[in-house]
C-alpha positions in Angstrom: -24.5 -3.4 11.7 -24.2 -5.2 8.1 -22.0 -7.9 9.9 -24.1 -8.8 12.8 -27.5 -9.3 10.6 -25.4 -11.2 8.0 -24.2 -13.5 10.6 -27.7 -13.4 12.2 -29.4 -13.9 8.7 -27.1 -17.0 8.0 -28.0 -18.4 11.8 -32.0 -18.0 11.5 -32.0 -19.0 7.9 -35.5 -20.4 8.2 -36.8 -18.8 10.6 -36.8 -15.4 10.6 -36.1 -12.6 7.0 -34.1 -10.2 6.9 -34.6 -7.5 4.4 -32.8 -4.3 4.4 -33.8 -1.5 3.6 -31.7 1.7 2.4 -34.7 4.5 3.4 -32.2 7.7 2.5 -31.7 6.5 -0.7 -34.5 4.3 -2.2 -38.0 6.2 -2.4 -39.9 2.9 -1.7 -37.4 2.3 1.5 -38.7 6.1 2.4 -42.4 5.4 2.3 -42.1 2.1 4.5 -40.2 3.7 7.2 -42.7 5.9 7.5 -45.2 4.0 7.5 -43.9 1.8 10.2 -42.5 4.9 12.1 -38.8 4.2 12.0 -36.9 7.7 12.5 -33.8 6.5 13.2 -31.2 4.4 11.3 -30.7 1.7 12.3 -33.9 0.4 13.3 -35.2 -3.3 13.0 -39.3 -3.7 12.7 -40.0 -7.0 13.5 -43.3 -8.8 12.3 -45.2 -11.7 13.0 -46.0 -14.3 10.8 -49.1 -12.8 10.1 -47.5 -10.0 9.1 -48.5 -7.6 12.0 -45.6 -5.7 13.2 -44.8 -6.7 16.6 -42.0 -4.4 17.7 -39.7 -1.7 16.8 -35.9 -1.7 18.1 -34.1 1.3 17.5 -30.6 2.0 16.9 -27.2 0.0 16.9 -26.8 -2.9 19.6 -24.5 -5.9 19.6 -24.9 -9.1 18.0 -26.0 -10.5 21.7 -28.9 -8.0 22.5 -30.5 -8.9 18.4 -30.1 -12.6 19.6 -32.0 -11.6 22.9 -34.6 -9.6 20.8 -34.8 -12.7 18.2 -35.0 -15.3 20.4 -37.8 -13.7 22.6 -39.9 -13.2 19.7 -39.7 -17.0 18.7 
């Protein structure tokens, strides 16, 4: 998945952060995926710009269906 969001982070520079997060090996990275109820890696929490979390996708997709979820959350 590192190549898609790198290609993604460089296409919505500006628009939408990206921050990853390793949760099996970083403490902090623990305690935020569990307090935004990711189980599974990968998962992608998307907020709003108010910082609310909007949605949860879970698990590996292609480049196409993170553009679908991206775009839709515009």
């Amino acid at each position: 998945m590192a190549p898609v969001v790198d290609r993604l982070a460089a296409e919505y520079q500006g628009t939408v952060e990206f921050r990853i997060i390793n949760v099996e090996t970083d403490a902090e990275g623990a305690r935020l995926a569990s307090s935004f109820g990711v189980q599974y890696v990968p998962s992608f929490v998307l907020f709003g710009s108010d910082g609310a979390r909007q949605d949860l996708l879970i698990g590996e997709m292609s480049e196409e269906q993170l553009r679908i979820a991206l775009d839709a959350f515009k």
